[in-house]
Structures are given as structure tokens and as C-alpha cells.
C-alpha positions as CSV (number, residue, x, y, z in Angstrom):
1,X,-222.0,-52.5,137.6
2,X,-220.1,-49.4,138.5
3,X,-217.3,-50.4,135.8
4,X,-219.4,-50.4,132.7
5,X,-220.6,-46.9,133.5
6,X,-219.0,-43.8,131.4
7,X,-215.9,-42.9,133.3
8,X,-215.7,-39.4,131.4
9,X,-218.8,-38.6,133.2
10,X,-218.6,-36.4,136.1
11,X,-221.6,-37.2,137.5
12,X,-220.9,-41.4,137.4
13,X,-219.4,-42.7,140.9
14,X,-216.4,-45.1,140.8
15,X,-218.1,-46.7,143.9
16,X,-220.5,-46.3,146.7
17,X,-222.2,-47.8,149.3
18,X,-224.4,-49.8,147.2
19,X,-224.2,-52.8,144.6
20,X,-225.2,-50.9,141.9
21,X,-222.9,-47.7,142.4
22,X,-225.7,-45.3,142.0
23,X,-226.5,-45.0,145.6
24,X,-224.9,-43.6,149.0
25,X,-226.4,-46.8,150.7
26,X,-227.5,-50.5,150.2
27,X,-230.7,-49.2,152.1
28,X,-231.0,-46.3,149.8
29,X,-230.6,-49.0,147.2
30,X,-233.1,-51.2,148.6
31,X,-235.9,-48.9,149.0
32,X,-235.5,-47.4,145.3
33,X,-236.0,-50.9,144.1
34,X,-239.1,-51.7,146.1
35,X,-240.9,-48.5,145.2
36,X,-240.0,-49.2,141.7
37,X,-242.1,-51.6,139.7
38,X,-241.2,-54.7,138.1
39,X,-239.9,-53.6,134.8
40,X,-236.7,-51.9,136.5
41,X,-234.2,-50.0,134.7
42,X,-230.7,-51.4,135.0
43,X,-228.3,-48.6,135.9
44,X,-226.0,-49.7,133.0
45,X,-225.9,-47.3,130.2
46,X,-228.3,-48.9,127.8
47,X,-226.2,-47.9,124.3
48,X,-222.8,-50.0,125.9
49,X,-224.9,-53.5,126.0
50,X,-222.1,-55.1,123.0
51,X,-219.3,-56.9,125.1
52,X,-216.6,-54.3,123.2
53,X,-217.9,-51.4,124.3
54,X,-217.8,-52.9,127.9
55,X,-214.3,-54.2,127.9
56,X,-213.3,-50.5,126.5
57,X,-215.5,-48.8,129.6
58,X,-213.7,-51.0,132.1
59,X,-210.5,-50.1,130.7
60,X,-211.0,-46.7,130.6
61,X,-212.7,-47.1,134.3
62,X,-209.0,-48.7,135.3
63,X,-207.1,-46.2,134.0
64,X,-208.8,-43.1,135.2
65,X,-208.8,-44.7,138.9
66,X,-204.9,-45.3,138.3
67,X,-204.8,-41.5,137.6
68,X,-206.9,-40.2,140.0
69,X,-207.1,-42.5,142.7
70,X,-210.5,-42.0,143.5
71,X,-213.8,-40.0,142.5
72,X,-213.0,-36.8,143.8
73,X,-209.9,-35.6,142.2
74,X,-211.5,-37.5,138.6
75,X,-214.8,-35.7,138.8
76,X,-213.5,-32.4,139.4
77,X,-210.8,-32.8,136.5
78,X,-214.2,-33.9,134.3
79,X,-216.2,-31.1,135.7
80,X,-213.2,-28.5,135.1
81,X,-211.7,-29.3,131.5
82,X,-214.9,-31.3,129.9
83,X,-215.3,-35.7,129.0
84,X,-213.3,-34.7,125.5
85,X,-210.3,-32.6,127.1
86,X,-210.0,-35.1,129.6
87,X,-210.1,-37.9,127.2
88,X,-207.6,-36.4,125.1
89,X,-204.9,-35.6,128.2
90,X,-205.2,-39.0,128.8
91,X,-204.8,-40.3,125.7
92,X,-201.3,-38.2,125.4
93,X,-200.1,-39.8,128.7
94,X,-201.5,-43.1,128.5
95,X,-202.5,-45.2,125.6
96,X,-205.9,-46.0,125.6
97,X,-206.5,-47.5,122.4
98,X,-203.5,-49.7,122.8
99,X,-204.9,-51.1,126.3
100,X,-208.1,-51.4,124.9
101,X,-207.1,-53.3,121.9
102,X,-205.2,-55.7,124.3
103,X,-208.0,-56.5,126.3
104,X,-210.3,-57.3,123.3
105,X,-207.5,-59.5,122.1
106,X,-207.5,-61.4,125.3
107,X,-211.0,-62.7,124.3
108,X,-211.5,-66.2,123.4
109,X,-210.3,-70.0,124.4
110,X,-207.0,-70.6,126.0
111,X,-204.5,-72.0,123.3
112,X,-203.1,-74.7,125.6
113,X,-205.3,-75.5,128.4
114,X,-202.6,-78.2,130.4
115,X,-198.8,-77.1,130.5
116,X,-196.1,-78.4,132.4
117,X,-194.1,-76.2,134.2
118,X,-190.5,-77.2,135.3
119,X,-187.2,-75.8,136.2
């Protein structure tokens, strides 16, 4: 999934033609998967497989699309001023470790799961 990729990374696609995100087209996709044999590699980075480092990839993911709008503008920010630069504007504009701490709180069971609304 595109959103669990490293944002900071230049060469990582927000999106593309494919399910995967790694691909221009679902054909493109299609054929790499039937040329390649059974024990595939999944296109997510292998070292984020812990559910924390996921949630803190798909903020990051949100946030750099909020900035940049698109992949374009984002990978030639990342190609011109480096993944730490870049990580370190953003962090003085935005806070990252504040949105990321939110969405690891939201984690877990509902505290009431019926309410009654009313006016």
C-alpha cells in the first residue's frame, strides 16, 4: 500500500496506476507478478511491519500530500534539500510528532459503543 511507503523518499510515488503504487499500470503490475515466482516480495518496506511505525508513515504520507499536493512538487523538494532537511522544514511548520502521537492514541476499543444523541 502506497501509504505505508517512506514519504521522505524521493523516489516512492504517492500513487499510480496500479494497486500497489509501484507501477505506471495495473498491466505493468500484472505482468511483474506473473513473471515473478511464488515467494513475492511485498512492495512495503520490510523494517515498518510494527503497526506504529505504519500509523507514523501514513501520517507523515497525509501531511506531505497536504503540503505538496501531489508527487511532483514533494519529490523535487526531497530530491533538492535531502529526506532530513525536508523532515525538519516540516517539522517547524507542522507538528509531526504531535499528529503522530494522536493517531497512536486513537488505537484501541470505543469507550461507549451506544450513545444517545438529542437536542
Amino acid at each position: 500500500m502506497v501509504a505505508f511507503r517512506d514519504p521522505f523518499d524521493p523516489r516512492n510515488k504517492f500513487a499510480s496506476g496500479c494497486s500497489c503504487g509501484a507501477h505506471d499500470s495495473q498491466a505493468e503490475h500484472d505482468a511483474e507478478l506473473e513473471a515473478q515466482s511464488p515467494a513475492r516480495v511485498d512492495p512495503v518496506d520490510p523494517v515498518a511491519s510494527d503497526v506504529d511505525t505504519l500509523t507514523a508513515r501514513c501520517v507523515e504520507t497525509a501531511v506531505l500530500q497536504s503540503i505538496f499536493g501531489g508527487d511532483a512538487g514533494r519529490r523535487n523538494f526531497l530530491r533538492a534539500v535531502g529526506a532530513s532537511t525536508a523532515l525538519a522544514a516540516v517539522s517547524q511548520v507542522f507538528p509531526l510528532d504531535a499528529a503522530k502521537a494522536l493517531a497512536a492514541e486513537a488505537k484501541g476499543k470505543l469507550e461507549k459503543t451506544k450513545l444517545d444523541v438529542g437536542f
